[in-house]
C-alpha positions in Angstrom: 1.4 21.3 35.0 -1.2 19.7 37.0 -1.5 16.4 38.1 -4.8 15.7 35.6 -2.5 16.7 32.8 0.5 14.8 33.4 -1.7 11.9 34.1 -3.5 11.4 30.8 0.0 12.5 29.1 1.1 9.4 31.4 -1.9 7.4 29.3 -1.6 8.6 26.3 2.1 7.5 26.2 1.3 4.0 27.4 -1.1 3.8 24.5 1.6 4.9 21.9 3.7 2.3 23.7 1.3 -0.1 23.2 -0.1 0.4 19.7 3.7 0.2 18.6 4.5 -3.0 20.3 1.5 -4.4 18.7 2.9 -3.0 15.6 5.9 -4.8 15.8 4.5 -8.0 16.6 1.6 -8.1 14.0 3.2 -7.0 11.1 4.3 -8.8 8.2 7.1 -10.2 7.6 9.5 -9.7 5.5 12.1 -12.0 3.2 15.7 -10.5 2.1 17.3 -11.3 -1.0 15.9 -11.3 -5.1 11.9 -12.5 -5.4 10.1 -12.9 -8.7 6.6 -11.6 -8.7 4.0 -10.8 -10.9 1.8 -7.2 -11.2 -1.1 -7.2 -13.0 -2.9 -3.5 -13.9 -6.3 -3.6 -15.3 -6.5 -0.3 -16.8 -9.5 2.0 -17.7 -10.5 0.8 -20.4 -10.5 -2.9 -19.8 -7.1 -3.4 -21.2 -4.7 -5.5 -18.6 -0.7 -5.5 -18.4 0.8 -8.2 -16.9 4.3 -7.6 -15.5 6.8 -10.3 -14.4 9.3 -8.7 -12.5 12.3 -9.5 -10.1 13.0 -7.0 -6.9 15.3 -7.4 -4.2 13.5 -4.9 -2.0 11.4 -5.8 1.0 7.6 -3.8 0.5 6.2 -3.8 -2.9 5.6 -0.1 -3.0 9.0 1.1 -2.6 9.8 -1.5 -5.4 6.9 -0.2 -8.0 7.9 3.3 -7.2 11.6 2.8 -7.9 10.7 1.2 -11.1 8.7 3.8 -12.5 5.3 1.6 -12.2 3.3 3.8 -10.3 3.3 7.5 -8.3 1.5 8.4 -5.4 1.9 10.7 -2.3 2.5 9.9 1.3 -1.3 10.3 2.8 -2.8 9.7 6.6 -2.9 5.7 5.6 0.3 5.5 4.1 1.4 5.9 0.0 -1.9 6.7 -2.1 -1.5 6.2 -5.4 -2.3 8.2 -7.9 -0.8 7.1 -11.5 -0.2 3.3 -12.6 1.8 2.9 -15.9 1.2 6.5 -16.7 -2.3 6.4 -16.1 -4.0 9.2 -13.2 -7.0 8.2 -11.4 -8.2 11.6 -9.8 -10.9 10.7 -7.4 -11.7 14.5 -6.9 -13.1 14.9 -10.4 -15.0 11.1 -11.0 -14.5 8.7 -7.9 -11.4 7.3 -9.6 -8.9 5.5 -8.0 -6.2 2.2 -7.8 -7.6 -0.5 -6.1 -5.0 -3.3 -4.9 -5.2 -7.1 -4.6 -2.4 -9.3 -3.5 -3.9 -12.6 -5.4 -7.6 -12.2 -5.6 -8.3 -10.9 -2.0 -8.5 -6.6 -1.9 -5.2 -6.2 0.0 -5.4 -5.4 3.9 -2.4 -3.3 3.9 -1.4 -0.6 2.0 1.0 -1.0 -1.0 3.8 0.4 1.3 3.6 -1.9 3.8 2.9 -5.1 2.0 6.0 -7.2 1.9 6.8 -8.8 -1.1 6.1 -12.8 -1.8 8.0 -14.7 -3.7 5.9 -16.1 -6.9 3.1 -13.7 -5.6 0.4 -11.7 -7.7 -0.3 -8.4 -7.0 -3.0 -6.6 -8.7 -3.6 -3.1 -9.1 -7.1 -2.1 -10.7 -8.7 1.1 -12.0 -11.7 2.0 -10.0 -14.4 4.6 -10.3 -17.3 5.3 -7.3 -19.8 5.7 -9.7 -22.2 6.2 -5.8 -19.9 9.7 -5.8 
């Protein structure tokens, strides 16, 4: 190796360093123990489901997953979801997908890494891009 390349390896890895640390110092924290929560899902057709549910995990998507609520796949951002309460929204074919709130705000982080609340609303909301 020359020293060019082992330099901006030397950078690269101070970068990674540093983008972690800031990770670990920005991110959200997290409660243990039982929370109640609500979920709301506006579906397609207008029709909303309110949910009032009690989770002991940490992140809100690991908690929706494990109940069934919605499916998705691991994606460059982290969990995409795909299907809430059995219903697909396949952006590929008409711009549809889930958007997600926590309260009335479109949510900053994805559903993965959002930490649960207690007494907290979460909304998930079927979306099409009707630009696309």
């Amino acid at each position: 190796m020359n020293k060019k390349t082992i330099w901006i390896a030397a950078v690269v890895l101070v970068l990674v360093a540093a983008l972690v640390a800031v990770y670990f110092v920005t991110r959200p924290e997290t409660t243990e123990g039982m929370k109640s929560f609500t979920v709301e899902i506006l579906h397609k057709d207008g029709t909303t489901k309110t949910l009032e549910l009690k989770s002991d995990s940490e992140y809100l998507g690991e908690c929706l997953q494990e109940k069934g609520i919605i499916k998705g796949e691991m994606g460059q951002y982290g969990l995409y979801i795909q299907e809430v309460d059995g219903e697909k929204a396949v952006f590929e074919t008409d711009g549809a997908y889930w958007a997600f709130y926590v309260g009335e705000e479109y949510a900053s982080l994805g559903i993965d890494l959002t930490p649960i609340e207690e007494g907290k609303t979460y909304k998930l909301v079927y979306m099409t891009d009707m630009a696309g």
